[in-house]
C-alpha positions in Angstrom: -28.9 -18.1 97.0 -31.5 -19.9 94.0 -29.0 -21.8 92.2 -30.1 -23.6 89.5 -28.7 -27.0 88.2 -29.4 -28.8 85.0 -27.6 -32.4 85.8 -30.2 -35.6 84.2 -32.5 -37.0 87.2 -30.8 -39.6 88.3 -28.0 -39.6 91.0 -25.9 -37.0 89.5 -29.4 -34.5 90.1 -29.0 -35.9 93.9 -25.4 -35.2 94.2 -25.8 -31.7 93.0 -28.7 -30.8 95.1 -26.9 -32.7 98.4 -23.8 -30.5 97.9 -25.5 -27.3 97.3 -27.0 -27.8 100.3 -24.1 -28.0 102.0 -22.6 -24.8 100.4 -25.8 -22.7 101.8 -27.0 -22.7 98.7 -31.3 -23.2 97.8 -30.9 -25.6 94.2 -33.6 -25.1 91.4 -33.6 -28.9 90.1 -34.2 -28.2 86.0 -33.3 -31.4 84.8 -32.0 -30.4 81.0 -31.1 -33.7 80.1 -33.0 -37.0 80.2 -30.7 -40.5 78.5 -32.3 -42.4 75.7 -30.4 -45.6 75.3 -29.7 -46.8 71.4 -29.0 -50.3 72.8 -25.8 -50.5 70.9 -22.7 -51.3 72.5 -18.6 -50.2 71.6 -17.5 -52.0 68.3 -14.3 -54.1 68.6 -11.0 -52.0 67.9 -7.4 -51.5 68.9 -8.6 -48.7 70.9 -12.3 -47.9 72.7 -12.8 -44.5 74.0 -15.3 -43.9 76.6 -16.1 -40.0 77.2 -19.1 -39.8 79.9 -20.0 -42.1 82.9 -23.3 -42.7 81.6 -21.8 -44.3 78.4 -20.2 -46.4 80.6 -22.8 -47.7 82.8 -25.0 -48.3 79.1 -22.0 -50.2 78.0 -21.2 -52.4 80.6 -25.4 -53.0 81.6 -25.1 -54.1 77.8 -22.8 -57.2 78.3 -19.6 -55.1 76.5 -16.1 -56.6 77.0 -13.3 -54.8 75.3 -11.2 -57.7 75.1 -7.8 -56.8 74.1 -8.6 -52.7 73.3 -6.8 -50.3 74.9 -9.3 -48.4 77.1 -9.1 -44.7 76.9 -11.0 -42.5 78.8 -11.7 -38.3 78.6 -11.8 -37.3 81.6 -11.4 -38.6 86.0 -14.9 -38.9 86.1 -15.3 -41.2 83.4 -12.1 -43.0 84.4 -13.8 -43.9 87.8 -16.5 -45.6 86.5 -14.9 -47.7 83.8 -12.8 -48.9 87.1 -16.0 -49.5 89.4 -17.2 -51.4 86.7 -14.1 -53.6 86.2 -12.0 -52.2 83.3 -8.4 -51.3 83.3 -7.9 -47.9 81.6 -5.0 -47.0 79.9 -5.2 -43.7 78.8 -6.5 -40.3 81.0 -5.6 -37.1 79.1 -4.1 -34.5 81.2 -6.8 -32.0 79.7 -10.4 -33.3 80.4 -11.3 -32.8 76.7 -11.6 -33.4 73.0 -8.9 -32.2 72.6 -6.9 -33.5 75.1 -7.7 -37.3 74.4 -6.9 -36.3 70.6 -3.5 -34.7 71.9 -2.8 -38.1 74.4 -3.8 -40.2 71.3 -2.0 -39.0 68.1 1.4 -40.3 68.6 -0.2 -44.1 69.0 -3.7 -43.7 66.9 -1.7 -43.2 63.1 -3.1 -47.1 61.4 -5.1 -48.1 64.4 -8.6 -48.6 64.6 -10.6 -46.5 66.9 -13.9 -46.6 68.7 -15.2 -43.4 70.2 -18.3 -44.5 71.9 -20.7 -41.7 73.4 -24.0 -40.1 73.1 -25.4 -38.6 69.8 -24.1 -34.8 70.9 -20.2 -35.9 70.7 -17.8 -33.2 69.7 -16.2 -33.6 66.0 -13.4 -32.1 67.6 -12.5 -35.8 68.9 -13.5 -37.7 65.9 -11.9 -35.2 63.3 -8.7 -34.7 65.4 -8.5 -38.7 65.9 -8.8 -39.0 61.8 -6.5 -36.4 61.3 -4.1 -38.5 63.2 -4.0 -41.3 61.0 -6.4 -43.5 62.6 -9.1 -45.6 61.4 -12.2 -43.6 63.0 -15.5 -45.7 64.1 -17.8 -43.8 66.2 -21.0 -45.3 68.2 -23.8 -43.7 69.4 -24.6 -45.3 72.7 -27.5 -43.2 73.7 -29.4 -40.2 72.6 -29.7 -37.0 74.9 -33.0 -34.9 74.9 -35.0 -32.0 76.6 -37.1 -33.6 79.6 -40.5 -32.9 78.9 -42.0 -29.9 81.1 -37.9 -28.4 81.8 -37.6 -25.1 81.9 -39.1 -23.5 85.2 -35.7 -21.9 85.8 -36.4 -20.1 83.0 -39.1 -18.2 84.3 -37.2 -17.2 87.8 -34.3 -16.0 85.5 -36.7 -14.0 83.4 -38.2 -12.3 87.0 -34.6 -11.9 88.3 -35.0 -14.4 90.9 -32.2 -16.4 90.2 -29.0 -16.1 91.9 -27.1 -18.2 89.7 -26.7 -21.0 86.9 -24.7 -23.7 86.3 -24.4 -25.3 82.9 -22.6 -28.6 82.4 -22.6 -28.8 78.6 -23.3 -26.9 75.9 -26.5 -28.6 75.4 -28.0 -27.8 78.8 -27.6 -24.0 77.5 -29.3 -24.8 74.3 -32.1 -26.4 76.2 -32.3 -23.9 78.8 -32.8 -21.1 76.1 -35.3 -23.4 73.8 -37.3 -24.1 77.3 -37.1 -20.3 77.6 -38.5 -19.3 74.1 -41.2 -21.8 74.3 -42.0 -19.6 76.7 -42.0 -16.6 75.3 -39.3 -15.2 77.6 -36.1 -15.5 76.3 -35.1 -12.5 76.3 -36.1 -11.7 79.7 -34.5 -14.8 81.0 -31.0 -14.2 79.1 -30.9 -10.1 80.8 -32.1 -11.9 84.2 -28.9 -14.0 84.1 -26.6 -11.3 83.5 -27.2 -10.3 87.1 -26.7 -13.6 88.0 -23.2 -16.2 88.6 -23.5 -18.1 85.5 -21.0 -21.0 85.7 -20.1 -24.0 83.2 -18.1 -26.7 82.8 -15.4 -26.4 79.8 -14.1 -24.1 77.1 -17.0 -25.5 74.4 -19.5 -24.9 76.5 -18.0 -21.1 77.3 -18.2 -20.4 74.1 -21.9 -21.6 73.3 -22.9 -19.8 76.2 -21.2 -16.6 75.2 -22.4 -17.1 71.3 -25.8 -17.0 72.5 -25.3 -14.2 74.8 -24.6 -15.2 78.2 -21.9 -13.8 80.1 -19.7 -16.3 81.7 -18.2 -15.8 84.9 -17.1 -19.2 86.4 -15.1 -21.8 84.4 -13.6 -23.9 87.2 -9.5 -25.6 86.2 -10.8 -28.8 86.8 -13.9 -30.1 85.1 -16.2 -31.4 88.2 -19.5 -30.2 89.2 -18.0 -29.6 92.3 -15.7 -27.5 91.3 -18.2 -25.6 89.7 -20.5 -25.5 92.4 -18.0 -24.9 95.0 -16.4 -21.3 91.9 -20.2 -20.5 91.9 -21.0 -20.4 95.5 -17.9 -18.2 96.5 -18.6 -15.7 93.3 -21.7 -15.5 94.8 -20.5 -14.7 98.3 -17.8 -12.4 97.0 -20.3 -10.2 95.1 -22.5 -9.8 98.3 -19.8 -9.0 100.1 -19.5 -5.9 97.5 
């Protein structure tokens, strides 16, 4: 089973690759993401909101204290790390999303200032929603996400049909998969290879780009892990060759 995973190359590419191993699964590493730090940090406000782990890390590797903010965070994952690096968080939505911080928020946001700190692809879906509440919206960019250079060789197995499956994580990683693919002159071909294949992601947004662009999505897991997703993909894919 070629499964192919777009995670950054860094620990979270390790992770993926460790635990598809240990599902019986072969990983096709096609780092779709690489960080590029702004070197800004969260602006003081009443309330900071924090919505990826690598945010987190750049924020705290920065020298960023949030004083007397309340610390909000969008999802478990992100949650985690604030705490291994030694901040209390106050608010976890029950829905790992946009709009599930905005829902968790708007009661308590109407007046207050808010900082929604994150990379340069953040939803307007949390910063509209926020404003829409009343609150005084600030957003930082704390670093830029682009297209490794060279990405893409998953591309090329999808467009032979050699790909088992796919798992996308964002809906940038399924942007970059289909730029890497039409670079390549094979878009087409690697869009009809995956509709053969498991194609899993991570989230209603990125369900949606992937079925705007043509991609038929089969696993959306309830909770918004990798593992999860790994673990839906896995057992689709044993299911169908059980067929």
């Amino acid at each position: 089973m070629k499964v192919a995973i777009f995670r950054p190359d860094d620990e979270r590419l390790d992770e993926a690759v460790t635990l598809l191993e240990s599902l019986g699964a072969e990983p096709v590493a096609d780092p779709m993401l690489a960080v590029k730090p702004t070197g800004s940090t969260p602006q003081d406000a009443d309330f900071v909101v924090l919505t990826s782990k690598t945010g987190v890390e750049l924020a705290h590797k920065a020298g960023w204290s949030p004083d007397d903010a309340t610390v909000c965070a969008i999802g478990d994952s992100t949650a985690t790390a604030l705490r291994e690096h030694g901040y209390d968080v106050d608010t976890v939505p029950d829905e790992f999303s946009s709009h599930g911080l905005v829902a968790a928020l708007s009661d308590r946001a109407q007046g207050e200032r808010v900082e929604v700190a994150r990379s340069d692809h953040g939803s307007e879906v949390l910063t509209d929603g926020l404003a829409d509440a009343g609150a005084d919206v600030h957003e930082t960019v704390l670093y830029e996400l682009v297209r490794p250079e060279g990405a893409g060789r998953s591309t090329e197995l999808a467009a032979e049909g050699k790909l088992d499956a796919a798992l996308f994580t964002s809906s940038l990683t399924v942007g970059h998969f289909l730029t890497a693919a039409e670079e390549r002159g094979i878009r087409g071909e690697a869009v009809a290879g995956l509709e053969a294949a498991v194609v899993g992601v991570i989230g209603e947004p990125t369900r949606e780009t992937a079925r705007e662009h043509g991609l038929q999505v089969d696993v959306v897991p309830e909770v918004a892990s990798f593992d999860q997703l790994a673990r839906g993909a896995v057992d689709r894919l044993r299911n169908k060759a059980e067929l």
